[in-house]
Backbone and ligand atoms as CSV (ligand in chain L), in Angstrom:
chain,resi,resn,atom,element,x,y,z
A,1,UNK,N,N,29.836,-65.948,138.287
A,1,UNK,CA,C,30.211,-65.030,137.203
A,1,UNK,C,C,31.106,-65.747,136.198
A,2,UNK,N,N,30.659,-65.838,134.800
A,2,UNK,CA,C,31.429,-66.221,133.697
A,2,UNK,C,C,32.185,-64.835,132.689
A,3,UNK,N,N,32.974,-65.565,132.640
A,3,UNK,CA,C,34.001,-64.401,131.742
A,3,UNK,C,C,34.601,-65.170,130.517
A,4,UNK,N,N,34.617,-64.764,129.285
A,4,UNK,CA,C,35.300,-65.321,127.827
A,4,UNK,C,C,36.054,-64.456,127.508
A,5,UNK,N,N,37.290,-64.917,127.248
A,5,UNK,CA,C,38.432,-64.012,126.518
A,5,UNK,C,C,38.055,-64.336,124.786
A,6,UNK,N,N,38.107,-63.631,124.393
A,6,UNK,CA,C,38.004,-63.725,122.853
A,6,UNK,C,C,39.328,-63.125,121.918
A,7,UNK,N,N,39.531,-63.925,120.724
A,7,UNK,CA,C,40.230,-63.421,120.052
A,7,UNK,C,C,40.438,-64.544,118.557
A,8,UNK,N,N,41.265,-64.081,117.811
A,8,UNK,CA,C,40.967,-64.751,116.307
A,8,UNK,C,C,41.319,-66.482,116.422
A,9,UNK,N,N,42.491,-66.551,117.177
A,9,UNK,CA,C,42.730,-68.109,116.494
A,9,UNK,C,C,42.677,-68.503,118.138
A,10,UNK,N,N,42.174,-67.881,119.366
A,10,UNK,CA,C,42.579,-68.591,120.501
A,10,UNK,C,C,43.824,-69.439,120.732
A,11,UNK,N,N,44.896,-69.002,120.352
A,11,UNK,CA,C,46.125,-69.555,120.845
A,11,UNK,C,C,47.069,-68.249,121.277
A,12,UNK,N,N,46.980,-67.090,120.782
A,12,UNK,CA,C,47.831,-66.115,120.952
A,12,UNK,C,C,47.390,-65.263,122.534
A,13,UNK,N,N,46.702,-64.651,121.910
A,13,UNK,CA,C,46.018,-63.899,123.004
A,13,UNK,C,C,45.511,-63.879,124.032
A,14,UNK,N,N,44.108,-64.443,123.479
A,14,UNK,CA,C,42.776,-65.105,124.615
A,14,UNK,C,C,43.333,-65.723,125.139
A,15,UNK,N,N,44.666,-66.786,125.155
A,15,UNK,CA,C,45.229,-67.631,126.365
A,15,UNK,C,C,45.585,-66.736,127.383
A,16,UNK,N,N,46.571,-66.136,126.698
A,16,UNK,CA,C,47.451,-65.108,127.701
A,16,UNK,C,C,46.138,-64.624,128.669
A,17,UNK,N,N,45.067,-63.892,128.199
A,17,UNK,CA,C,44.179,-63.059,128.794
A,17,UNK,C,C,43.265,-64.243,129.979
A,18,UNK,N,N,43.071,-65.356,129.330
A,18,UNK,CA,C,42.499,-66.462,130.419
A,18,UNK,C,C,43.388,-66.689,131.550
A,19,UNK,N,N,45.027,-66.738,131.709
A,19,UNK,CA,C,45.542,-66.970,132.207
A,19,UNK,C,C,45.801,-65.743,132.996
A,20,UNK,N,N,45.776,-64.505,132.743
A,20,UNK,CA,C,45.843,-63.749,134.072
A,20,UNK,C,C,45.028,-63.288,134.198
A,21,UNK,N,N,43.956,-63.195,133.987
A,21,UNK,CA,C,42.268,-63.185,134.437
A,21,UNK,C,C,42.175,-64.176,135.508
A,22,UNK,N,N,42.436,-65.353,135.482
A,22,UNK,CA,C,42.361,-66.321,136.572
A,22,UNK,C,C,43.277,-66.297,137.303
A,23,UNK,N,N,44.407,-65.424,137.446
A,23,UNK,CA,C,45.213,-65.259,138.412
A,23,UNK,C,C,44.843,-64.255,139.162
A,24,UNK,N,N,43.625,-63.020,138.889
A,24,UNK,CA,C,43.705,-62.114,139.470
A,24,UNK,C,C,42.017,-62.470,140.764
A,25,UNK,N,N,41.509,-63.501,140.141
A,25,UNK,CA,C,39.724,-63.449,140.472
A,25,UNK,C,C,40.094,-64.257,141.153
A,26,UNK,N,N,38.759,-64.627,142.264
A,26,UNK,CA,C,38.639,-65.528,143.234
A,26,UNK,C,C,38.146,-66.827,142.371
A,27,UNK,N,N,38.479,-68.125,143.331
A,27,UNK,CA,C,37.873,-69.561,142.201
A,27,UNK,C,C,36.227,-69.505,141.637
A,28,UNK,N,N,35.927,-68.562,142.332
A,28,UNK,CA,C,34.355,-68.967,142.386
A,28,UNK,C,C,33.688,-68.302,140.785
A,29,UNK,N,N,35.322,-67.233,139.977
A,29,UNK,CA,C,34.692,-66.917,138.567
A,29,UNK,C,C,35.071,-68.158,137.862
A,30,UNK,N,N,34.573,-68.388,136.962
A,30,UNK,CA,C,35.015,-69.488,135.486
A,30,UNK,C,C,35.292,-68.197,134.527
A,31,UNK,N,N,36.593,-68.684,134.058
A,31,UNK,CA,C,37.156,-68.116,133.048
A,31,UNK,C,C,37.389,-68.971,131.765
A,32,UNK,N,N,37.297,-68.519,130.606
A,32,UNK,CA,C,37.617,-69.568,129.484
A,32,UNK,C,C,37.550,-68.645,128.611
A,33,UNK,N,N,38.067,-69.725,127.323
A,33,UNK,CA,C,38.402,-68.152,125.852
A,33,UNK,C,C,38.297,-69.199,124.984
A,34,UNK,N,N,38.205,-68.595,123.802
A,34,UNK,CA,C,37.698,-69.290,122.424
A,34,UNK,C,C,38.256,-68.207,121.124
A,35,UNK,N,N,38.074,-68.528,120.283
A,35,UNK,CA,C,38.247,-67.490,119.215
A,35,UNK,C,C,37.277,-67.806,117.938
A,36,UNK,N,N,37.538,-66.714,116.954
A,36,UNK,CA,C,36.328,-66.591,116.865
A,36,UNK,C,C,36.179,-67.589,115.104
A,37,UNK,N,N,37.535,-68.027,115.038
A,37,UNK,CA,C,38.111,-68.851,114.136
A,37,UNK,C,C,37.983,-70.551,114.565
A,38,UNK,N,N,37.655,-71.365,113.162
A,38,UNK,CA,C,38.272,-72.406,114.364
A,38,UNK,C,C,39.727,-73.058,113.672
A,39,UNK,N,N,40.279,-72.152,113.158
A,39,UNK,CA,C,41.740,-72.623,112.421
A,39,UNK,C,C,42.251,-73.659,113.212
A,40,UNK,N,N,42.591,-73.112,114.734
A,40,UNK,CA,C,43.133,-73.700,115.480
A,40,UNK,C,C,42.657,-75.213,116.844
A,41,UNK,N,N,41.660,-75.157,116.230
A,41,UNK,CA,C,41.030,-75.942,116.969
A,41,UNK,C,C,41.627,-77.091,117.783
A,42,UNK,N,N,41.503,-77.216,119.169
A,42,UNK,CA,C,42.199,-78.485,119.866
A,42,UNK,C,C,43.773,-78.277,119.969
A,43,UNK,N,N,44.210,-77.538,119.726
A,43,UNK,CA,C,45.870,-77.060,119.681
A,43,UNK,C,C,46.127,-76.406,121.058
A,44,UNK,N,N,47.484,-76.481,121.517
A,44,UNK,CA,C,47.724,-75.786,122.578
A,44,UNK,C,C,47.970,-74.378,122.040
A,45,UNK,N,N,47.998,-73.659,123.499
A,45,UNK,CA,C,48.399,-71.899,123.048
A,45,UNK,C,C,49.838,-71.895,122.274
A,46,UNK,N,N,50.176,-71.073,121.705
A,46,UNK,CA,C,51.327,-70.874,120.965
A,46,UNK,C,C,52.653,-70.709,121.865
A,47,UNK,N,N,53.480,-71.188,121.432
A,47,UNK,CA,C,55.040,-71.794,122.343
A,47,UNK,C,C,55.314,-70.571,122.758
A,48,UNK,N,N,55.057,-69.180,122.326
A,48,UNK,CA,C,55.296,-68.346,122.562
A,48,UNK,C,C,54.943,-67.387,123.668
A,49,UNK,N,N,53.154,-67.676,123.718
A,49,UNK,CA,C,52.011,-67.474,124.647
A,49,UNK,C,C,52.302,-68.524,125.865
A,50,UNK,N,N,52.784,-69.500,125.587
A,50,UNK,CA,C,53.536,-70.500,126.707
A,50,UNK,C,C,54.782,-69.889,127.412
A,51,UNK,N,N,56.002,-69.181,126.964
A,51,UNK,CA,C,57.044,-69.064,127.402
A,51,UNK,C,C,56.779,-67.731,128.490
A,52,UNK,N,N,55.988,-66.840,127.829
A,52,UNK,CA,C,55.798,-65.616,128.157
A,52,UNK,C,C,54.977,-65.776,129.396
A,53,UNK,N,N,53.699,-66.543,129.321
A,53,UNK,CA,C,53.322,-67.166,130.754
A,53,UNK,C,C,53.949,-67.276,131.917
A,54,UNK,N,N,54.956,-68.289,131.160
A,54,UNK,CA,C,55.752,-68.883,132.036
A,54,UNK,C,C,56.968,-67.781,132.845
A,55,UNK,N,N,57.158,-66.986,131.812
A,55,UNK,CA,C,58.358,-65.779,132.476
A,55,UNK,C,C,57.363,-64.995,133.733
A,56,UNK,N,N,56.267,-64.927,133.664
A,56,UNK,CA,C,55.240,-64.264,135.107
A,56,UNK,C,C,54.374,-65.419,135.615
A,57,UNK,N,N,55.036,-66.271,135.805
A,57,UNK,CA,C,54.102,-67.719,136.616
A,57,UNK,C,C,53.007,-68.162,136.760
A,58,UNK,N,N,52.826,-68.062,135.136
A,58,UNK,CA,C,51.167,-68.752,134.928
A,58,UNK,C,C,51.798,-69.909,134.288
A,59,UNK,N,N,50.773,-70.848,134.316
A,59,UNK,CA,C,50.583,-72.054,133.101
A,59,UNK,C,C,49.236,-72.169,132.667
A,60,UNK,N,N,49.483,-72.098,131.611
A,60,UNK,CA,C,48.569,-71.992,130.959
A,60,UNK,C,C,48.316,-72.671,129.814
A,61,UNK,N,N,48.878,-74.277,130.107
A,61,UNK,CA,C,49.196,-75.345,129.170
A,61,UNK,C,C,48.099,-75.965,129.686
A,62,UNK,N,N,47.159,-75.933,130.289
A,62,UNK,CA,C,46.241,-77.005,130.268
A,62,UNK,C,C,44.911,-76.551,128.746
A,63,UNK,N,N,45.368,-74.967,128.684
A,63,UNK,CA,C,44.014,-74.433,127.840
A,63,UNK,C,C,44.335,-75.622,126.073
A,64,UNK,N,N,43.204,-75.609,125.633
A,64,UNK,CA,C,42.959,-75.840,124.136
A,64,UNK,C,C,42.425,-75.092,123.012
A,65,UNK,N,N,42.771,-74.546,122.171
A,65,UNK,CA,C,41.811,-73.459,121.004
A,65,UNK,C,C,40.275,-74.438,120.508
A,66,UNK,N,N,39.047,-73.639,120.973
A,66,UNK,CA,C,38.147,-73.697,120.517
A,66,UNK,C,C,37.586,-72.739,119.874
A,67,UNK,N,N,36.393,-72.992,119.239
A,67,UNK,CA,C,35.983,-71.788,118.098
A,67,UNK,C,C,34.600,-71.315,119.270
A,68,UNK,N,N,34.389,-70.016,119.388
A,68,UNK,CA,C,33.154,-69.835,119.632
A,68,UNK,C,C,31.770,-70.188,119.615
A,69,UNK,N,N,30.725,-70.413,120.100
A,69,UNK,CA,C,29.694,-70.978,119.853
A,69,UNK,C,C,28.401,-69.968,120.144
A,70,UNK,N,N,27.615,-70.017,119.581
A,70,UNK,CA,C,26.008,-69.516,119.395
A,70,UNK,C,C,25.990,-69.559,121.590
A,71,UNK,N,N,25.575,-70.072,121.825
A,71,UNK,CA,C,25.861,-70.948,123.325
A,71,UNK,C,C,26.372,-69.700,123.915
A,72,UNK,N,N,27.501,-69.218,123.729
A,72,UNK,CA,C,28.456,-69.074,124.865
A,72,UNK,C,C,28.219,-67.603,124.920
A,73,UNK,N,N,27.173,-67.239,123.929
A,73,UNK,CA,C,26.659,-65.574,123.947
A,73,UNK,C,C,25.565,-65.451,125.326
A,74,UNK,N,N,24.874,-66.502,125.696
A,74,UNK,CA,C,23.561,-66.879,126.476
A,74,UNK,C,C,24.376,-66.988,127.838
A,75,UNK,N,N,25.518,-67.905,127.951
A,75,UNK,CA,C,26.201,-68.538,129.125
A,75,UNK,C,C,27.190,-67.822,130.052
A,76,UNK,N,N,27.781,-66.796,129.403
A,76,UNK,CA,C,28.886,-66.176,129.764
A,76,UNK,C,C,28.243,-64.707,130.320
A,77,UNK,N,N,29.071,-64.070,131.479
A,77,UNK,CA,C,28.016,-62.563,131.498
A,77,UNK,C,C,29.077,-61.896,131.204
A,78,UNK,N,N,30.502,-62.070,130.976
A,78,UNK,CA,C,31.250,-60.741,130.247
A,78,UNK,C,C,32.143,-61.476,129.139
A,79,UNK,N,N,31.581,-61.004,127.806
A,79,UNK,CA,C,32.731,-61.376,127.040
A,79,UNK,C,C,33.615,-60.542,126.328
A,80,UNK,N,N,35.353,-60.601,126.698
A,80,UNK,CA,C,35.901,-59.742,126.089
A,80,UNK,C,C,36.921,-60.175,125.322
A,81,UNK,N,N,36.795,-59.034,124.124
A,81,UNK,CA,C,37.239,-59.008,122.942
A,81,UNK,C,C,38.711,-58.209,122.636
A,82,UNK,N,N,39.743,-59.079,121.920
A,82,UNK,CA,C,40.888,-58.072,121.891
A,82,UNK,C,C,41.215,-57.079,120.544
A,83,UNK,N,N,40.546,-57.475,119.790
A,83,UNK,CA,C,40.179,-56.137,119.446
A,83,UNK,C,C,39.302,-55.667,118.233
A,84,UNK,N,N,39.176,-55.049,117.554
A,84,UNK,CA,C,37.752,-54.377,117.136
A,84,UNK,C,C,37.079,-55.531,115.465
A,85,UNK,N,N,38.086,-56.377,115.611
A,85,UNK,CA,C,37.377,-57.425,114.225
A,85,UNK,C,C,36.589,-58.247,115.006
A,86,UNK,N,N,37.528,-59.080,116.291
A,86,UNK,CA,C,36.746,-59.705,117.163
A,86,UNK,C,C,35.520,-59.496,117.399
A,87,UNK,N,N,35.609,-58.377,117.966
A,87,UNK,CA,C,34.094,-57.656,118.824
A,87,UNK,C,C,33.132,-57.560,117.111
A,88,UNK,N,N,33.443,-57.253,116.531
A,88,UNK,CA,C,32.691,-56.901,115.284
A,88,UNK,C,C,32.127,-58.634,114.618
A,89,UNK,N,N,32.817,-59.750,114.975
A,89,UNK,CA,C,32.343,-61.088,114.815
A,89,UNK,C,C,31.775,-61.552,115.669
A,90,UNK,N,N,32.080,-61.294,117.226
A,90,UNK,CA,C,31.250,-61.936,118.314
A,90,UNK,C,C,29.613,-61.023,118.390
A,91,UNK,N,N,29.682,-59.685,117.945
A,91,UNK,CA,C,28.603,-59.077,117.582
A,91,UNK,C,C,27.407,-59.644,116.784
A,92,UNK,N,N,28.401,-59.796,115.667
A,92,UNK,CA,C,27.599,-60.645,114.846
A,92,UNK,C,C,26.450,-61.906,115.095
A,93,UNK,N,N,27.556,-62.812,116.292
A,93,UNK,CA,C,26.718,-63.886,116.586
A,93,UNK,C,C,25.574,-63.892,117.504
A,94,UNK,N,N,25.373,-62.075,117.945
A,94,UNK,CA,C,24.383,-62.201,118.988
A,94,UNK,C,C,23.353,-61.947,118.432
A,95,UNK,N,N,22.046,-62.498,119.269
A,95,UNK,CA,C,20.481,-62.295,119.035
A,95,UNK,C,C,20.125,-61.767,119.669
A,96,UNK,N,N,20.142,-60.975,120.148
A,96,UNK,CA,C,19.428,-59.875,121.339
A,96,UNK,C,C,20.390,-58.867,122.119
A,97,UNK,N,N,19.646,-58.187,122.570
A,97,UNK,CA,C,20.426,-56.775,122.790
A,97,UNK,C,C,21.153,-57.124,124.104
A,98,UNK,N,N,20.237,-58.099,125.001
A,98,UNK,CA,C,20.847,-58.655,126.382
A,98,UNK,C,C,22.088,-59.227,126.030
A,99,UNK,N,N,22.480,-60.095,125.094
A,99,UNK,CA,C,23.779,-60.731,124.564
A,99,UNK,C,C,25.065,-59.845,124.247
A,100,UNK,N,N,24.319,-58.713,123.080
A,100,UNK,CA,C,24.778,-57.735,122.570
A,100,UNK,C,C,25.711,-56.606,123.878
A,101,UNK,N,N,25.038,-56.348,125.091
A,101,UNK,CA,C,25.571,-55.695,125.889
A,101,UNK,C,C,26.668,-56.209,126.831
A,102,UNK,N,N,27.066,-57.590,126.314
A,102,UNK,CA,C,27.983,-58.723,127.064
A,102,UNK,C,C,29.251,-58.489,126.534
A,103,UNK,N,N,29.491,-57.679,125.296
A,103,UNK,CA,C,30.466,-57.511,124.520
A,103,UNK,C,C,31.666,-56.537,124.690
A,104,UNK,N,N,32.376,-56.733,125.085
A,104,UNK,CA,C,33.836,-55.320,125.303
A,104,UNK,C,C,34.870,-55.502,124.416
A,105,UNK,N,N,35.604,-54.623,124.306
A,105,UNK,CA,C,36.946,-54.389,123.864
A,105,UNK,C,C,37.473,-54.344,125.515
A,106,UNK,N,N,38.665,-55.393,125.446
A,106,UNK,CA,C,38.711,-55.395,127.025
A,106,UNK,C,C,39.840,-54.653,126.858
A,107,UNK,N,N,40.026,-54.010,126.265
A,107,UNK,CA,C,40.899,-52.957,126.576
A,107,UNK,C,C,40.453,-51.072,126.862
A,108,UNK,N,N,38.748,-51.380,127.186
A,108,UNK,CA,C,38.166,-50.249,127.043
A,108,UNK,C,C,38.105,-49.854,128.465
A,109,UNK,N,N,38.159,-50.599,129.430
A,109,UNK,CA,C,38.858,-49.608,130.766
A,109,UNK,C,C,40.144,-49.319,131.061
A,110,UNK,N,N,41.171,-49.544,130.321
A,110,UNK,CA,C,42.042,-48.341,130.371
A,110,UNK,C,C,41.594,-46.901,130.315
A,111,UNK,N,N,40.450,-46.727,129.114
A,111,UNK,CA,C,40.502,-45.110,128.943
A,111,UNK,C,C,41.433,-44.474,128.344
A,112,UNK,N,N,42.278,-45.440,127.283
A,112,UNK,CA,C,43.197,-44.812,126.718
A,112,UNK,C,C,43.017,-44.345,124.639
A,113,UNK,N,N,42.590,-43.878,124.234
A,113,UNK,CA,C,42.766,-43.621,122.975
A,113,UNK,C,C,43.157,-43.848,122.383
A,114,UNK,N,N,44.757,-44.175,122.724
A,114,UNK,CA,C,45.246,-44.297,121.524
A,114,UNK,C,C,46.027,-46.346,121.805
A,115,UNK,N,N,44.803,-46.746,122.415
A,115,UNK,CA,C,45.374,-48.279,123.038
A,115,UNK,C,C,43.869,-48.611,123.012
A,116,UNK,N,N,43.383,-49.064,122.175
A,116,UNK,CA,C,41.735,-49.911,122.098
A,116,UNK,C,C,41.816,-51.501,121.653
A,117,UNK,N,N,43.151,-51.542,121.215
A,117,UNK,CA,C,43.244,-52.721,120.932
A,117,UNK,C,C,44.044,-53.353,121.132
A,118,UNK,N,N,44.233,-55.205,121.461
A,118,UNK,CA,C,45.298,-55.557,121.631
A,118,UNK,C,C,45.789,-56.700,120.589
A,119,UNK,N,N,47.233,-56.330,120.289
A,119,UNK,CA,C,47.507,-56.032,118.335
A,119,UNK,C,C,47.875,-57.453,118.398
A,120,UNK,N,N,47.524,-58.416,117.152
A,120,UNK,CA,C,47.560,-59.345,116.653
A,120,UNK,C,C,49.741,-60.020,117.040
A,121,UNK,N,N,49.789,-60.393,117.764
A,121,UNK,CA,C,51.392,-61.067,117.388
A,121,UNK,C,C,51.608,-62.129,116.985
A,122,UNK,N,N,50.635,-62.690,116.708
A,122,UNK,CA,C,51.063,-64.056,115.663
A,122,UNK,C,C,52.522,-63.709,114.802
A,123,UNK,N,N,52.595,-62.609,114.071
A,123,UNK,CA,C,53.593,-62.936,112.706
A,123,UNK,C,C,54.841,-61.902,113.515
A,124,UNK,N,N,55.012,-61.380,114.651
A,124,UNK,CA,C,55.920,-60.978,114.937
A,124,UNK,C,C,56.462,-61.691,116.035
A,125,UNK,N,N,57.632,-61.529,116.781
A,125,UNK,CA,C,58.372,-61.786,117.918
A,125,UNK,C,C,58.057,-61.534,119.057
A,126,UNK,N,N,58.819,-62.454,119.443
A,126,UNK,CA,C,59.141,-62.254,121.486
A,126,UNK,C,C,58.652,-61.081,122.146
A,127,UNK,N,N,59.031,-60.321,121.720
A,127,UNK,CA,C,58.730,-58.997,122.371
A,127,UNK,C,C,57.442,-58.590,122.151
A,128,UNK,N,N,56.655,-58.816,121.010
A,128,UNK,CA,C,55.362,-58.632,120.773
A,128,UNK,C,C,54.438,-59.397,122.026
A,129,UNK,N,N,54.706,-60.487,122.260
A,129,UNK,CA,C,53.846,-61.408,122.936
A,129,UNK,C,C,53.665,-60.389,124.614
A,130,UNK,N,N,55.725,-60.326,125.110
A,130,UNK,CA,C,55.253,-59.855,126.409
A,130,UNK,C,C,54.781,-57.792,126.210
A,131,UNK,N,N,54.599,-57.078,124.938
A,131,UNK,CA,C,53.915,-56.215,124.793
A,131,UNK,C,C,52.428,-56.475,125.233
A,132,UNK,N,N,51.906,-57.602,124.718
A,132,UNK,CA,C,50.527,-58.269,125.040
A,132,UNK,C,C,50.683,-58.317,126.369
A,133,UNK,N,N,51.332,-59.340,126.822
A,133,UNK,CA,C,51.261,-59.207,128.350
A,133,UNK,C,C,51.025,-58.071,129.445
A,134,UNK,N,N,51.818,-57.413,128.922
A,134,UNK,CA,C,51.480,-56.037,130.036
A,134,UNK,C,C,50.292,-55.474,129.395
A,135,UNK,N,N,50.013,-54.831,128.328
A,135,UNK,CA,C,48.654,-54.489,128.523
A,135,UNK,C,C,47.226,-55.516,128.770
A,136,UNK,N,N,47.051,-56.392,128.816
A,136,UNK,CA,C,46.571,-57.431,129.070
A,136,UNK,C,C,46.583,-57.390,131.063
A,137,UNK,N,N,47.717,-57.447,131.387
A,137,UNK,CA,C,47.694,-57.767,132.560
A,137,UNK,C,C,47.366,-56.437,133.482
A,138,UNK,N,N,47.526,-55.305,132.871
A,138,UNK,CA,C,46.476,-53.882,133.526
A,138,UNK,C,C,45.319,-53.880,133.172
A,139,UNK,N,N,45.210,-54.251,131.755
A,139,UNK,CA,C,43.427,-54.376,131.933
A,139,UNK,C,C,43.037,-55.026,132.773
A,140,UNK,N,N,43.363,-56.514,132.965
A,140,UNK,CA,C,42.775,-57.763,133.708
A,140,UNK,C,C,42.763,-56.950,135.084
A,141,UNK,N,N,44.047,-56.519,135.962
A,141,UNK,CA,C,43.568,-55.896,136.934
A,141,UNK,C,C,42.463,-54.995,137.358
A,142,UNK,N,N,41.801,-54.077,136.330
A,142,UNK,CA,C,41.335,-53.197,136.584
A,142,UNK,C,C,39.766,-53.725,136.447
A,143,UNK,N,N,39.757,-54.690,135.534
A,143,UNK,CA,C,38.446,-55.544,135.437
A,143,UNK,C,C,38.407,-56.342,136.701
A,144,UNK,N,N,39.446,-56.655,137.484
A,144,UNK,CA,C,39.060,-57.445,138.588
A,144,UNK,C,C,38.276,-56.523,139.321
A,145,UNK,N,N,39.114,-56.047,139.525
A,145,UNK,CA,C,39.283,-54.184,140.864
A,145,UNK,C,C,37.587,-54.510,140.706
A,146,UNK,N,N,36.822,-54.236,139.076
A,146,UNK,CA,C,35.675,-53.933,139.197
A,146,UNK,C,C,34.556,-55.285,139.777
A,147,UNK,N,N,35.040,-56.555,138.698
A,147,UNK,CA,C,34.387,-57.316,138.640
A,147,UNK,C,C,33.781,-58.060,139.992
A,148,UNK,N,N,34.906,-57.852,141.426
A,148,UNK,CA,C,34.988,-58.507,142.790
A,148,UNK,C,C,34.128,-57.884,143.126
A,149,UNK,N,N,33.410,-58.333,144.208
A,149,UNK,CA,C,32.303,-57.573,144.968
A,149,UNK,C,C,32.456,-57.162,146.305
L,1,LIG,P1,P,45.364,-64.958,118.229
L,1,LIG,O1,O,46.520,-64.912,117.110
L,1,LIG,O2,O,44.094,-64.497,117.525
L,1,LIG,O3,O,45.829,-63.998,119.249
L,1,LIG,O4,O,45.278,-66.388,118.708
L,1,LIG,C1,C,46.413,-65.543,115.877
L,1,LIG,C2,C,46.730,-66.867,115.757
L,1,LIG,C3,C,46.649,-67.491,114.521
L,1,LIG,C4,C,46.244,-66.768,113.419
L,1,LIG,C5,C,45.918,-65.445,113.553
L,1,LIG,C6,C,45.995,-64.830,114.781
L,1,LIG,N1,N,46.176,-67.395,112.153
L,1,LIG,O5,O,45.865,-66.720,111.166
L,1,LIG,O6,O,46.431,-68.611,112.043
């Protein structure tokens, strides 16, 4: 089972989300994230997405920002999106409806309304990042809960 975290510049988010996605699954998933930009290309996650890791005992300094690829719509069987521009660009890149149904807002098993997305913190603070974290890290649980067999 393959899983892609998605999000705009892959340094903010999609790290965070690769990194406790792979803390929650057995070795046997591959996890990886990309975004859907390649601003950032080859850069580590943001010092920020690093510290915040680090305050709940991930590392997550080995990841690099890559841009999405045509490819990784075919390769991956769940790709999730943080939030609705993402999904609306990784949409874009699919050719078929089989691809097309690979696509989430991974914040859509919460079941919460008024939480579909998980909000851009690039231009804000500290506290924004571990806001990400916790919702991030209940979704990821609840996608495990499902994803394990
Ligand atoms: P991310 O955050 O999509 O969570 O990695 C961002 C990082 C960089 C930019 C935007 C969002 N940027 O515009 O450079």
């Amino acid at each position: 089972m393959k899983i892609l975290m998605v999000c705009l510049g892959n340094i903010c988010r999609s790290p965070l989300a690769e990194g406790i996605m792979k803390s929650k699954l057995p070795r046997d998933f591959f996890v990886d994230s990309a975004g859907t930009s390649a601003f950032h290309r080859g850069e580590l996650p943001d010092v920020r997405s690093i510290k915040t890791a680090e305050k709940h005992h991930l590392d997550i300094t080995d990841q690099r920002s890559r841009p999405i690829e045509i490819s990784d719509l075919e390769e991956f069987d769940y790709i999730f999106c943080m939030d609705g521009s993402n999904f609306k660009n990784v949409q874009d890149l699919a050719q078929n409806d089989a691809q097309r149904s690979k696509i989430h807002l991974i914040l859509e098993i919460l079941k919460n309304p008024k939480l579909k997305e998980v909000p851009d913190p690039y231009y804000g603070g500290d506290q924004g990042f571990e806001n990400v974290y916790q919702m991030l890290d209940r979704a990821c649980e609840l996608w495990a809960e499902q994803l394990i067999p």
